[in-house]
N, C-alpha and C positions, 0 to 999 in steps of 0.2 A: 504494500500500500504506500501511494507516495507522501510525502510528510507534507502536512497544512502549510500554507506560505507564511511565513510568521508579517505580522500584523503591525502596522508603522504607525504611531501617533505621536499626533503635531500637539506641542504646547506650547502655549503665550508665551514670551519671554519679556522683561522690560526692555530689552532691547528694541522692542518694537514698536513703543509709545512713540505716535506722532503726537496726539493731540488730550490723550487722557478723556477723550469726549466720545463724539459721534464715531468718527473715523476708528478708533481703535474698539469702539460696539463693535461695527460692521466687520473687521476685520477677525473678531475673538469667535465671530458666529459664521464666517467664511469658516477658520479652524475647528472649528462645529464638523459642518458640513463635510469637511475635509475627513475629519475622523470618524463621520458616521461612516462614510465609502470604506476607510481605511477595515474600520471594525467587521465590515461587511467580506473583505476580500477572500476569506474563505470558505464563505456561502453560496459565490457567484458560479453558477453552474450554464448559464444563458446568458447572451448578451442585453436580457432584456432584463438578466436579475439588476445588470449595471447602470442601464439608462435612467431611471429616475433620480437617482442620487446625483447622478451626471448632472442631467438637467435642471433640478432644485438647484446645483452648486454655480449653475450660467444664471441661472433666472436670478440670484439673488446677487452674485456677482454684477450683473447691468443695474440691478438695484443700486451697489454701492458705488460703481463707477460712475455712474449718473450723480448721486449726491456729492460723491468726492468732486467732480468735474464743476458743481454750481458753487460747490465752499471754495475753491479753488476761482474761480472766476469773481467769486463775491471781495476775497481779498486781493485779486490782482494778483495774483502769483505768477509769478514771469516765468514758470518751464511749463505753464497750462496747458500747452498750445501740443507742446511734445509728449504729456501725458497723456493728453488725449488720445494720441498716438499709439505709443504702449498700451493703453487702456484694448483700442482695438488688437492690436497685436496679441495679446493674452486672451481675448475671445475667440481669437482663429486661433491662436494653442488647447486650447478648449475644446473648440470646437472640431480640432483634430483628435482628439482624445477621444470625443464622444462618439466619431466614423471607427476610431480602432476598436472601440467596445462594442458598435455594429455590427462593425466585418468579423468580430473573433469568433471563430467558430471550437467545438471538440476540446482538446486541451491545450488550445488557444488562448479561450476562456481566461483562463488562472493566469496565463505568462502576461495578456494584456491588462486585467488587474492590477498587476503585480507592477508590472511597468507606469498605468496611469498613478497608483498608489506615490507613488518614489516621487512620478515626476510631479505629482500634486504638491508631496510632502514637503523634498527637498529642494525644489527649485522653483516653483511659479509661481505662491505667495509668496513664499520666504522675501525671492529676488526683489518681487513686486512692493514689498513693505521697505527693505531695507533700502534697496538702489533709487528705486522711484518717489516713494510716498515721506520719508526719513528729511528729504529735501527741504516740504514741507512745513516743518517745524517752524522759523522766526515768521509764516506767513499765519499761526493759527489764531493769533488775536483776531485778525481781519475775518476769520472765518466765525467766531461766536456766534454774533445773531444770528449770523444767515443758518448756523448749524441749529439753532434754540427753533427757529422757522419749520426744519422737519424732521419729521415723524421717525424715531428710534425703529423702524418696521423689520420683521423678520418674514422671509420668504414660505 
């Protein structure tokens, strides 16, 4: 019998406070999402046991990039423009992920898991808090009201 794929989870670190606020809500509940998949990876027998989790982790994802994108624009944050950017770029990475948990068929299944798991865990938020969003930080006064304006929402 082949051995269960051992099981990757993501925790908060303070390393990764931008804002102590909105942004790092969204972000703690992205790592939610993240390790609900993760906790999941060796249950996944069908590509369809994978796609919802998938798609809860996009749908809430465009949630936070949408909010992060109007705090960002509210204080004038001068890399906006190029977040934006990223932002899209990390939905096509996404969105590639959730074609490989389509296409994976047999004992495909687990190795494609196993693969979105990692690259969830240890590169796509990770990257995305520390290199992009960390930036951030001297613009978050500028963001307060605009953040106090919406709604703390979970997908």
């Amino acid at each position: 019998m082949a051995d269960k794929p051992a099981i990757k989870i993501m925790e908060w670190s303070e390393k990764f406070i931008v804002d102590n606020g909105l942004i790092d809500n969204d972000h703690k509940f992205l790592i939610e999402l993240i390790n609900e998949f993760n906790e999941n990876v060796p249950n996944f027998s069908t590509p369809e046991d994978m796609k919802p989790y998938l798609l809860s982790l996009k749908k809430y994802t465009q949630t936070h990039f949408a909010r992060e994108e109007r705090l960002q624009e509210a204080a004038q944050y001068n890399m906006r423009k190029e977040h934006r950017v990223e932002h899209r770029d990390m939905i096509a990475q996404l969105d590639r992920m959730i074609a490989k948990a389509e296409t994976a068929e047999g004992g495909a299944v687990t190795d494609a898991a196993v693969e979105i798991s990692t690259f969830l865990t240890d590169v796509w938020l990770v990257n995305h808090i520390l290199v992009n969003d960390l930036p951030m930080r001297p613009f978050v006064d500028g963001m307060v009201e605009e953040a106090a304006n919406l709604m703390d929402i979970r997908a």
